[in-house]
C-alpha positions in Angstrom: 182.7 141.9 63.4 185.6 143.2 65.9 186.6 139.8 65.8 187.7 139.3 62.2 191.6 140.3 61.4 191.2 143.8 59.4 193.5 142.3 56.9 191.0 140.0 55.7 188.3 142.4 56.2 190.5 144.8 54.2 190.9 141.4 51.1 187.3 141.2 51.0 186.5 144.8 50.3 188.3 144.7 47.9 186.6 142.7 45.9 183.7 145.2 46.0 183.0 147.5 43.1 182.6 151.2 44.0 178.9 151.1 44.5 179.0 148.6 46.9 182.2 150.2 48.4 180.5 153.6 49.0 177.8 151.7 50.4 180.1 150.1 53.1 181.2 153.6 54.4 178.1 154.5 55.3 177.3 151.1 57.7 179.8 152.7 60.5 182.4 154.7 61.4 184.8 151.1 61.3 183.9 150.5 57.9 183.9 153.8 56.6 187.7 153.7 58.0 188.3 150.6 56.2 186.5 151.3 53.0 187.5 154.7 52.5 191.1 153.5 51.1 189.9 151.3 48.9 187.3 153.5 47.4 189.9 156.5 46.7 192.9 154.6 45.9 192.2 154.9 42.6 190.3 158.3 41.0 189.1 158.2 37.4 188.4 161.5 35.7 187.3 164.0 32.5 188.9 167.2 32.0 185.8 168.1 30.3 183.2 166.7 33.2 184.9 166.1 36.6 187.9 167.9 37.2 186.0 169.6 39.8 186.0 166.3 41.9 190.2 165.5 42.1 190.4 169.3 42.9 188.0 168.8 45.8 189.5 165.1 46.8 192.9 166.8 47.1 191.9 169.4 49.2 191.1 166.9 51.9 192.6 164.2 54.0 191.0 161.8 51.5 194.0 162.7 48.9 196.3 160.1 50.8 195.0 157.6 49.8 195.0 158.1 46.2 197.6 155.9 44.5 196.4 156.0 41.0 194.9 158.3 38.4 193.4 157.8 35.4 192.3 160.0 32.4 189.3 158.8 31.0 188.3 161.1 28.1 184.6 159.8 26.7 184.6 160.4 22.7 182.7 163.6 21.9 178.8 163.3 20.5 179.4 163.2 16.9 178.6 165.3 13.8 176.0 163.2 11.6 175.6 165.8 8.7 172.1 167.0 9.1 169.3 165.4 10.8 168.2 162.5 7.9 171.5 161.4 8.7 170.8 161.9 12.4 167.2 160.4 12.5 168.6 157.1 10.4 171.2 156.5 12.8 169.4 156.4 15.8 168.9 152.6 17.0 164.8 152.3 18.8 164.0 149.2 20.8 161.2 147.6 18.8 162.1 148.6 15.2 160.3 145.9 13.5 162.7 146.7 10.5 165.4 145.6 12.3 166.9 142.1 12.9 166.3 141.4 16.6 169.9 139.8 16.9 171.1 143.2 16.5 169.5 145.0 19.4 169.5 142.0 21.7 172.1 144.0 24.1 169.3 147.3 24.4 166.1 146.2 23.0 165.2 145.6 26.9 166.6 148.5 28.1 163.2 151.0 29.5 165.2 154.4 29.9 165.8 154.2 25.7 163.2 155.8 23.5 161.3 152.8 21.5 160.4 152.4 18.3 156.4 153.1 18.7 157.7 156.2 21.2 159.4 157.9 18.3 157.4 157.2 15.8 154.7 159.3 17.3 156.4 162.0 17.8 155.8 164.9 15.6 157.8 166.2 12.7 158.5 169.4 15.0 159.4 167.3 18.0 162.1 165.4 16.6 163.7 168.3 15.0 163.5 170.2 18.4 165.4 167.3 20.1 168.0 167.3 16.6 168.5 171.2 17.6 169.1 170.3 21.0 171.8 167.7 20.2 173.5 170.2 18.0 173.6 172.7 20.8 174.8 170.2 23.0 177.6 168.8 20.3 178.7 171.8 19.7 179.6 173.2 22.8 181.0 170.2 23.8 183.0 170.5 20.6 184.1 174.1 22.0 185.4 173.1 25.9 187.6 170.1 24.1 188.9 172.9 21.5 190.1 175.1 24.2 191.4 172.5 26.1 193.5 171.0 23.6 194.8 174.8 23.0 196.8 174.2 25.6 198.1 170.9 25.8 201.5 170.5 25.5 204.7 168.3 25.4 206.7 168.3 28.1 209.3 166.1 29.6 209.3 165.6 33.3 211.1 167.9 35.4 211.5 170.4 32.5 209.6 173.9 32.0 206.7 174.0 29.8 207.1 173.0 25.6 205.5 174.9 23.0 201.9 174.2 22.9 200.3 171.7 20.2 198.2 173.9 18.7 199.4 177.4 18.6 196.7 178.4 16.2 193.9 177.5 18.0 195.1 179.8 20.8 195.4 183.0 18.6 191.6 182.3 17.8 190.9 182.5 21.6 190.2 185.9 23.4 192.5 186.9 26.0 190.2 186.0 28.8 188.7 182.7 27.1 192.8 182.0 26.8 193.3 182.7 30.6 190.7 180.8 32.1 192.1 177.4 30.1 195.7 178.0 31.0 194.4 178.5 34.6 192.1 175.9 34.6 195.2 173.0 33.5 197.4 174.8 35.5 195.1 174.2 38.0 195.3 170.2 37.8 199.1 170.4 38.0 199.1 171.9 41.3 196.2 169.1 42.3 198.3 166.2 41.1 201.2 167.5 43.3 199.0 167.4 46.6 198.6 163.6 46.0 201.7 162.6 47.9 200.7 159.0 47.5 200.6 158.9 44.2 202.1 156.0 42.8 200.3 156.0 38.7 199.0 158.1 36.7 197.2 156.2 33.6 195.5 156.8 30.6 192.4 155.2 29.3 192.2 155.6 25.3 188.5 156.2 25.0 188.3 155.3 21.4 189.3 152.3 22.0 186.7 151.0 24.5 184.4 153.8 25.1 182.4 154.3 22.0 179.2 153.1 23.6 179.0 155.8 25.8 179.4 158.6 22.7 176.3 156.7 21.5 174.3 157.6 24.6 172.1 160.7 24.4 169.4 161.6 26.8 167.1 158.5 26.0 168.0 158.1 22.5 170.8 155.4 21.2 172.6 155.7 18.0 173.9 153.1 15.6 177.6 152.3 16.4 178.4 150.9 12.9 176.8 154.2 12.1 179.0 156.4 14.4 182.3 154.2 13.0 181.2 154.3 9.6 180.4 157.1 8.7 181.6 160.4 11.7 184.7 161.3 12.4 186.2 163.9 14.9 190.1 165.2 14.8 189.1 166.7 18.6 188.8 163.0 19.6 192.5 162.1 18.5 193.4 165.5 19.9 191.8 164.6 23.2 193.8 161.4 23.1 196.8 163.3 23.0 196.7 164.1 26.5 
């Protein structure tokens, strides 16, 4: 393998996804040097899931080879209304009421509840796993709603603008107020260890990441459903960024 010209080592990589990639560092300490570039030259992230992961990338060496960021935000789980609404939007593999033509891209997917699973679950179950999604909505809800308290627009090279949503942060308590501004204060300093950095994108998750907001645990929801017929104003807000 000595043998080959790194450069066309280095062109076939590339055409590795990061799976793969991540597998190739871990052959030898050659390929880890050659794959390690390629699998950190560009770092996709959530302020509301992995920030923790860019902060710990550009603390190391590894942040030289970053030459591209982008901001991913996922849509939030939606607000269906109450749990008829809830229960009639959630899409089982097997549904014999349903036109198979429709679920043809998850009817053979194992890890999703099916049809005969849910239907034998008791009145009591489903409700506990409604209560669960609530809770799990709704804080969700809350981490994007102090976020977005402290967005703001600002020009580059110029201090700090007035923030979007004043309001929001005269709801906050002083400390709930401090940890935010600490924690986006935070990713500026981050973004300024990335000495390489030559992009810094954004991703506009409404636009192509819907199908992940209809994701929960093992149970699928309806996207004509979620369209239709939810709507959150923390989604365009997270689109702000």
């Amino acid at each position: 393998m000595d043998r080959i010209p790194i450069e066309l080592l280095n062109e076939v990589l590339s055409y590795l996804d990061l799976p793969d990639l991540k597998r190739v560092r871990l052959i030898n300490p050659y390929f880890n040097a050659i794959a390690t570039p390629l699998y950190f030259r560009t770092i996709r992230f959530d302020l509301r899931h992995n920030l923790q992961r860019i902060i710990n990338i550009a603390s190391e060496e590894l942040a030289r080879h970053v030459r591209k960021l982008v901001l991913r935000m996922t849509p939030l789980l939606q607000e269906f209304g109450g749990f008829d609404t809830w229960e009639r939007s959630i899409a089982l593999p097997g549904d014999p009421d349903v036109d198979p033509s429709e679920v043809m891209d998850y009817d053979g997917d194992d890890s999703l509840m099916s049809y005969e699973e849910w239907s034998g679950l008791s009145d009591d179950k489903k409700m506990a796993l409604y209560n669960d999604y609530e809770a799990d909505r709704k804080k969700e809800k809350d981490l994007v709603q102090s976020l977005t308290s402290y967005l703001c627009f600002r020009k580059l090279g110029c201090v700090r603008g007035e923030r979007v949503h004043p309001k929001r942060t005269s709801m906050l308590t002083a400390d709930k107020q401090l940890d935010e501004a600490s924690a986006l204060k935070q990713l500026d300093e981050v973004i300024k260890k990335f000495s390489n950095l030559t992009m810094f994108e954004h991703e506009p998750g409404f636009l192509v990441n819907y199908e992940l907001s209809s994701r929960w645990r093992r149970l699928r929801f309806s996207l004509d459903i979620i369209v239709v017929e939810t709507f959150y104003k923390e989604n365009e807000d997270v689109e702000a960024l």
